[in-house]
C-alpha angles and dihedrals in degrees: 000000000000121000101204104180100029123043116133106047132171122215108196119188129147093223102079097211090059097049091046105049093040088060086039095050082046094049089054082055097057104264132124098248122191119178133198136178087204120063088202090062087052090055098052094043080054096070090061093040128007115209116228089227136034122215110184134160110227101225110066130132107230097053123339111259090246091055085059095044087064096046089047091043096049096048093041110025087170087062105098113211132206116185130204133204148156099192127108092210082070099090094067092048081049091053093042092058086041101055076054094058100260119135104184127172119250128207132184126254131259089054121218106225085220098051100048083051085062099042089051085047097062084048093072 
């Protein structure tokens, strides 16, 4: 299966065991899957290799998910995001990215393995 356009993906949750089994369910698929409970770590693991595709949850204590998403989205604009959540507060930190000019795609928590496949399908 090749994967032309993503390879190297990173999955970034707080809560280790999602993280973790969303990189594991998108290793089985064929990606280079990384994953990290600290978006801070993911930056930094970004300047030796930067992923072809974000996942991040919104919610998280170091940076929002969306705050990463920006900083993610202005040093490798090539890099394509897709953000998680399954909190309500979300929708301000939306609005926030969007009065600077981000547009990032949203999708519900809990996340359905299946459907996250599909929606990182229609990125290629």
């Amino acid at each position: 299966m090749s994967h032309e356009h993503v390879s190297v993906v990173f999955v970034v949750d707080d809560e280790q065991v999602i993280s973790q089994s969303l990189a594991i369910i998108l290793r089985r698929e064929g990606y280079d899957a990384s994953y990290f409970t600290n978006p801070l770590e993911a930056l930094e693991q970004m300047k030796i290799t930067p992923p072809d595709l974000l996942i991040s949850d919104v919610m998280m204590p170091e940076i929002s998910g969306i705050e990463l998403a920006i900083r993610v989205a202005e040093r490798y604009p090539d890099c394509k995001i897709l953000l998680f959540s399954g909190q309500a507060a979300t929708s301000d930190l939306m609005n926030d990215a969007r009065a600077q000019g981000y547009s990032f795609q949203l999708l519900p928590k809990p996340l359905h393995p299946r459907q996250l496949l599909e929606e990182i399908a229609t990125l290629q």
